[in-house]
C-alpha positions in Angstrom: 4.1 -1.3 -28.5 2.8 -2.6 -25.3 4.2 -5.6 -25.7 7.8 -4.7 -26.9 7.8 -2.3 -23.7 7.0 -5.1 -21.3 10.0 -7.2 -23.0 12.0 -4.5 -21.9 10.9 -3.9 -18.5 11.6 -7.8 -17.8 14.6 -7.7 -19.4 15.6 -5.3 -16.8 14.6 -7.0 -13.9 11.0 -5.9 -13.7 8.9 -8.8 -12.1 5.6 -6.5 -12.2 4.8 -4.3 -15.5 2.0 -2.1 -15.2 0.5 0.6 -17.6 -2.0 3.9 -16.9 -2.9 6.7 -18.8 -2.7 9.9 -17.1 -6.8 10.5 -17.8 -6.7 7.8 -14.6 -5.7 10.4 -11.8 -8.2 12.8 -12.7 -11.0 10.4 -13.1 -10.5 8.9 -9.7 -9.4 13.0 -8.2 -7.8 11.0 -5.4 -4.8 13.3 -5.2 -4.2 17.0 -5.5 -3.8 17.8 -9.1 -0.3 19.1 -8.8 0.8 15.2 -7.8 -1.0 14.1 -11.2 2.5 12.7 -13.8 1.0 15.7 -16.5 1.2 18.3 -14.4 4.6 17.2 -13.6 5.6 16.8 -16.4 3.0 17.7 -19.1 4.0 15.6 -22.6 3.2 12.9 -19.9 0.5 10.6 -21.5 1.1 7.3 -19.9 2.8 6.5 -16.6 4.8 3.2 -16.8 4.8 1.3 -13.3 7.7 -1.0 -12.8 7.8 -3.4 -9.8 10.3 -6.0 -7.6 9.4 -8.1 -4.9 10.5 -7.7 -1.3 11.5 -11.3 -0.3 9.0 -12.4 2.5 11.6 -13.8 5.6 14.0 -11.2 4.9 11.1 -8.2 5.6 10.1 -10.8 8.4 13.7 -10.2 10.1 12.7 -6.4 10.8 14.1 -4.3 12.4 17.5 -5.8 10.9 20.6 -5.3 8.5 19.2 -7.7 6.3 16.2 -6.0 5.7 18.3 -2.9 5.2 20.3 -4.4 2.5 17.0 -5.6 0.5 15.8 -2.3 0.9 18.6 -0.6 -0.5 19.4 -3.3 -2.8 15.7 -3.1 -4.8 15.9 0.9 -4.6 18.9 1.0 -6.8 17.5 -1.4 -9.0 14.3 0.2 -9.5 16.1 3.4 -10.3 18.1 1.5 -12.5 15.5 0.0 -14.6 13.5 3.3 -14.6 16.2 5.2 -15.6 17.2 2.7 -18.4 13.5 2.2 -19.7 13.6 6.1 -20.2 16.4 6.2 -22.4 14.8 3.1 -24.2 12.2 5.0 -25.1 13.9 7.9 -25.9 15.7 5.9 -28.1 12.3 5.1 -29.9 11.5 8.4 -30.1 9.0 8.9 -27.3 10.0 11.9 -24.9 10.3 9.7 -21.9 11.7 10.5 -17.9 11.9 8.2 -14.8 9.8 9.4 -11.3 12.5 8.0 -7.9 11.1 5.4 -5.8 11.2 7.5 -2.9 11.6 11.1 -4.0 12.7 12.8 -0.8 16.8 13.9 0.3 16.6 12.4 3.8 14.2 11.3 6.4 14.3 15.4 8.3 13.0 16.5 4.9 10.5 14.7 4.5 9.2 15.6 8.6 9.5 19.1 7.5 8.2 18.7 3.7 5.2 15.8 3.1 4.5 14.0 1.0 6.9 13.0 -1.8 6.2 14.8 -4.9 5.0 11.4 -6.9 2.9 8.8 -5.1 4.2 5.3 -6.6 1.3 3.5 -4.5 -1.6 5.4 -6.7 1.1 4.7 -10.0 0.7 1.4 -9.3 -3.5 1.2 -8.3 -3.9 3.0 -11.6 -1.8 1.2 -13.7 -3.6 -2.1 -12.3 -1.2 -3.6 -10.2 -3.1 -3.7 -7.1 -5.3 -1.6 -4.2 -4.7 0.6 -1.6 -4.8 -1.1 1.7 -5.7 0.1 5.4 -1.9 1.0 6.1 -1.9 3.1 2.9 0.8 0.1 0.5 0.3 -0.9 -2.3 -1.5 -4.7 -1.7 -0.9 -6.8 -5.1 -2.2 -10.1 -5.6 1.3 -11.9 -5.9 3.1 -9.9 -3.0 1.0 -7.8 -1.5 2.5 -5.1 0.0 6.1 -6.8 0.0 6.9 -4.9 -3.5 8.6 -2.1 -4.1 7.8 0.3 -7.0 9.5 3.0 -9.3 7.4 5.1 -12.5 8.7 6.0 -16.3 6.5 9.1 -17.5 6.1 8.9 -21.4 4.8 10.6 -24.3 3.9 7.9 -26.3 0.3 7.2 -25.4 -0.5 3.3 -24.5 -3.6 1.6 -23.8 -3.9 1.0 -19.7 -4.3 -2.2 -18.1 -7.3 -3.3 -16.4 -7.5 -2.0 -12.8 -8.1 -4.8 -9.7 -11.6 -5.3 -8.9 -12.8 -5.0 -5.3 -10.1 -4.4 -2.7 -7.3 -7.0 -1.2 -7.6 -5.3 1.8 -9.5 -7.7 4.4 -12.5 -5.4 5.8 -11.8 -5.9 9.5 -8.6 -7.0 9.5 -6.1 -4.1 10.8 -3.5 -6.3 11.9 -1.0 -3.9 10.5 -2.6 -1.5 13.1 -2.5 -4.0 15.7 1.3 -4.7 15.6 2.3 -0.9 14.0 5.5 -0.6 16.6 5.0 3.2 16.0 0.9 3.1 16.6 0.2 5.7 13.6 -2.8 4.2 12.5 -6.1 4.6 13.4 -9.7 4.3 11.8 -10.6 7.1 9.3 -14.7 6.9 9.3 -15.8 6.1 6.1 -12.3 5.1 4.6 -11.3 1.2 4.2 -7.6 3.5 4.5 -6.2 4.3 7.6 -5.8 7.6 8.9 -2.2 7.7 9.2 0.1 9.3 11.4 3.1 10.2 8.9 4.8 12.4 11.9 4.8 9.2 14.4 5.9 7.0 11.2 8.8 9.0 9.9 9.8 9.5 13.7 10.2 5.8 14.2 12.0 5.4 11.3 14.4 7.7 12.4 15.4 5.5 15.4 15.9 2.7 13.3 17.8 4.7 10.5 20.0 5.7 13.6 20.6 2.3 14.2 21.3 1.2 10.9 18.2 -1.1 10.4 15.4 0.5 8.5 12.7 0.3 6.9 10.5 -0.3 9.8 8.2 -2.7 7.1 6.0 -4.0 10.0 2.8 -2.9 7.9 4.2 -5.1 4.9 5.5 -8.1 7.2 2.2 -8.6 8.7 0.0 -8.1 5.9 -2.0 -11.7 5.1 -2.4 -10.5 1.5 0.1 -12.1 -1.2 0.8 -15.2 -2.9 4.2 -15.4 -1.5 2.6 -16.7 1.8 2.0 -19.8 0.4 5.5 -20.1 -1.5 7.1 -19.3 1.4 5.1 -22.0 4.3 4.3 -18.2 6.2 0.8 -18.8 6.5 -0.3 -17.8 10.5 -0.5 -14.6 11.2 -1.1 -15.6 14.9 2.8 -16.2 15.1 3.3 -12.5 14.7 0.7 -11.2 16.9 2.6 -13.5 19.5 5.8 -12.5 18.6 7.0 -9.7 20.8 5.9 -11.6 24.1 7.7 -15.4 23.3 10.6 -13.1 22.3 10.9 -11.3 25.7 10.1 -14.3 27.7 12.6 -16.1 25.7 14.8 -15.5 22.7 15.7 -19.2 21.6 12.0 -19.8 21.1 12.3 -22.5 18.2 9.7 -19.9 16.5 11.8 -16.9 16.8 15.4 -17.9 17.5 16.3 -16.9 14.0 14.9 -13.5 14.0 16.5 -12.7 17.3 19.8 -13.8 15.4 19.4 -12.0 12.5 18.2 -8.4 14.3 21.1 -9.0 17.1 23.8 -9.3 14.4 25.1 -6.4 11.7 23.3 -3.1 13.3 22.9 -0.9 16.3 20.2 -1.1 19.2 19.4 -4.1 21.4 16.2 -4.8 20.4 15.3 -8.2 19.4 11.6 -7.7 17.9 
């Protein structure tokens, strides 16, 4: 059964196909039981994850239109797929929904009503597609946090896959932190996760949503976590951390002259970082 669902999922688009059974969230009792998938929705007895990439120089171009467009562009796919996964199952006879990507109406609500009811990042650690890293995304082996990830709750009960040993998070790096344009992170003592400022976060975003170029993504960009690096030639980290100051001093850099391009071109403000 395992099998023939993961057929599906790829056939959909799916490039990541993860399974957990629902006994996961209470065993790790990272969450408030009332964000656990049964007592959402309580036939729940395993929680499909589904996942797509973000493409590596398109997040690299944020704050821009093209990052926009991704962004939009894998939500409505993973919405799709979920959505149609559900109704495959159904279709086998297992009692099956699909949990949004996002799961909020607009960036106010969520400022006035966190979190989402449904954490995809813990769907996805549980169902063993990767680990929780210091800026609180989902780090997977292949993309680290440059993937984007949507949930089927079913009935029909399937074995879980193996969850990632140790974490992908480098202890000590924080460069997320470092370059974090809104600076809502800090150290939580004790915690490999950062304590995050969710009001600063959602109020950057807000700017850029204003200027029609969000996600802000920063956090994913600068991540060094993810096969992708390599496929991609996007291997120095020191290029971002520099970034911001060859920009201002001066916008054709031969390192940055594309960024500036693509953020100056399709959206609102006059930032070029």
């Amino acid at each position: 059964m395992k099998r023939k669902i993961t057929r599906e999922a790829k056939k959909l688009g799916a490039e990541l196909v993860g399974f957990a059974p629902v006994s996961r969230w209470s065993e790790a009792n990272e969450q408030q039981p009332q964000y656990w998938p049964q007592a959402i929705w309580s036939k729940t007895q395993t929680v499909i994850v589904l996942g797509v990439p973000m493409l590596l120089p398109i997040v690299e171009s944020t704050p821009s239109i093209n990052h926009t467009v991704l962004y939009d562009t894998t939500n409505t796919l993973l919405d799709q797929m979920g959505y149609r996964l559900a109704v495959y199952l159904n279709n086998l006879g297992h009692a099956s929904i699909f949990m949004p990507r996002d799961g909020y109406g607009s960036l106010d609500i969520l400022l006035k009503k966190m979190p989402a009811c449904f954490s995809q990042v813990y769907a996805g650690k549980y169902a063993g597609l990767g680990t929780i890293g210091y800026s609180h995304n989902l780090l997977n082996p292949k993309y680290g946090p440059r993937a984007r990830y949507v949930s089927v709750l079913t009935s029909v009960a399937v074995g879980g896959d193996a969850l990632v040993e140790g974490n992908l998070c480098k202890k000590g790096c924080t460069v997320c932190s470092q370059l974090c344009p809104a600076q809502a992170m800090s150290d939580r003592p004790g915690s490999r996760v950062c304590e995050l400022d969710a009001i600063k976060c959602t109020r950057f975003h807000q700017v850029l949503q204003s200027e029609n170029r969000w996600p802000c993504g920063v956090c994913a960009k600068v991540c060094p976590v993810g096969e992708d690096r390599k496929l991609y030639g996007s291997l120095s980290i020191r290029l971002y951390q520099k970034e911001r100051g060859a920009i201002e001093k001066d916008p054709s850099h031969p390192d940055y002259k594309h960024l500036v391009h693509l953020r100056e071109h399709g959206s609102g403000g006059d930032r070029k970082y």
